[in-house]
C-alpha positions, 0 to 999 in steps of 0.5 A: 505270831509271825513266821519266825515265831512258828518255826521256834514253836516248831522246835519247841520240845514242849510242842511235839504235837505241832510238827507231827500235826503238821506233817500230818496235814500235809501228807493227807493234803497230798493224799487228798490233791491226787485223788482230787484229780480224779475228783474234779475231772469226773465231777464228783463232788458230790460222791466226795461230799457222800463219802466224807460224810459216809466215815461219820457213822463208822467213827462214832461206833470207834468212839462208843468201842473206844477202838481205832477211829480211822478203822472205824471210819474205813469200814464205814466208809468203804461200805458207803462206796461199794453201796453207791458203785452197786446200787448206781449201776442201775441205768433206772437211777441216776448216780446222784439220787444213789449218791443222796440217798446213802449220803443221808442215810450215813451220816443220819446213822452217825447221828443216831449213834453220837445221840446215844453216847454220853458226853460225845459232842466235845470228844467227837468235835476235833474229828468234825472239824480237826485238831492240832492235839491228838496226832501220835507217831501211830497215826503218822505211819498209819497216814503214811502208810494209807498214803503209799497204798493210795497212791501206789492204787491210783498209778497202777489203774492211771490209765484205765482211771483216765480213760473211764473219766474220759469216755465212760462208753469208749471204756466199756466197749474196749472191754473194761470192768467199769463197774469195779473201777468205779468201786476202787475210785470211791473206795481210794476217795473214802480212804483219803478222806479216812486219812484226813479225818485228823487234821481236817475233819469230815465236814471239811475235808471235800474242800481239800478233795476238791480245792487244790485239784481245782486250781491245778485245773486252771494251770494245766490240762495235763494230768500228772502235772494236775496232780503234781500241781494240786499236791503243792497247793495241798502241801502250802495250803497245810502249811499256811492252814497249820500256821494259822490255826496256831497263831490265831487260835483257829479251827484247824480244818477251817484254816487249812480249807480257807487257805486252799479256797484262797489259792483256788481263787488267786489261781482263778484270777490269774490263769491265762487258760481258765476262759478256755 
């Protein structure tokens, strides 16, 4: 199928789920690329990793309930994030070992409960790994939505979220609360994550945290142009990811990461900044 082929399908009256999955994809592309910043400049992938794992258990308890999987992946979530701010303040643990033991404790959580509802595995796969179907005019406003909060959180605290990634110590002794910044930023990463669960699944979506944030990395060490830089390379890696997961029959959170992992990589090569 070529490009032209897309864009017909696109207009197809019979296909009304592929644009709002579409549109879906790109605004938790978006979503997920500015948070990602924060993500990257930080280095926490990690906590990334945690929190997309973390909706796991809040979203089979939706499914069991027959209720809002993305209020049920929120709330399981946010209380991963608010555990690990916690428990992390604690200068006898490191951050990483908080981060792994409720990382596991989530999704082994999870687990247990998809265990115990019958016939799960093939109900709860597009949520592993995303879905073109299932995307309605609901979850569109409830993504865009998110996204205007997220994002309306993340420019309020810019500059104290800068600061804090920068020097943590510095942060401290200017008198800032350092321990609720760290919870809003896991609680605006789980929500982008929660966002994402549609199109990119759960198990996916830490590359879309991470990836186009990255290749923003190589381009510039400005942080707006990093965050405007890595919503592009989200928004095409939607696009591109979309396109080939209808042409090819692909899973779609596989296609749109892979596409993202390839513009990281191209970036990589060709920066002229990255060796410095």
């Amino acid at each position: 199928m070529n490009f032209f082929d897309f864009l017909a399908d696109m207009c197809n009256p019979n296909l009304v789920f592929l644009p709002k999955a579409l549109l879906v994809a790109v605004m938790s592309a978006v979503i997920c690329a500015v948070t990602g910043v924060h993500v990257v400049l930080r280095r926490l992938s990690f906590v990334g990793d945690a929190l997309s794992h973390a909706v796991f258990p809040g979203i089979a308890v939706a499914f069991a309930m027959q209720g809002s999987i993305l209020l049920g992946g929120a709330v399981a979530g946010g209380a991963v994030a608010l555990l690990i701010a916690l428990f992390s303040q604690s200068r006898r643990l490191g951050e990483d070992s908080v981060i792994g033991i409720f990382f596991a404790a989530a999704f082994a959580l999870g687990l247990v409960i998809m265990s115990r509802i019958p016939g799960y595995t093939g109900s709860l796969e597009s949520f592993l790994f995303g879905s073109l179907t299932g995307v309605t005019n609901a979850d569109i406003l409830t993504v865009a939505a998110a996204g205007i909060c997220i994002l309306s959180v993340l420019a309020v605290f810019h500059e104290k979220l800068v600061l804090l990634g920068v020097d943590r110590d510095y942060a401290r002794t200017l008198g800032l609360r350092v321990g609720m910044l760290d919870l809003l930023l896991f609680l605006t990463i789980a929500a982008a994550v929660v966002v994402s669960v549609q199109t990119i699944g759960n198990i996916l979506v830490l590359a879309l945290l991470t990836a186009p944030a990255a290749g923003a990395r190589m381009v510039t060490d400005r942080i707006f142009p990093m965050m405007v830089i890595a919503s592009v390379i989200g928004a095409v890696s939607a696009f591109l990811g979309i396109w080939a997961s209808w042409a090819l029959n692909l899973p779609t959170g596989a296609s749109i990461v892979l596409v993202s992992a390839l513009l990281f990589i191209l970036l990589w090569v060709f920066s002229p900044i990255r060796r410095h």
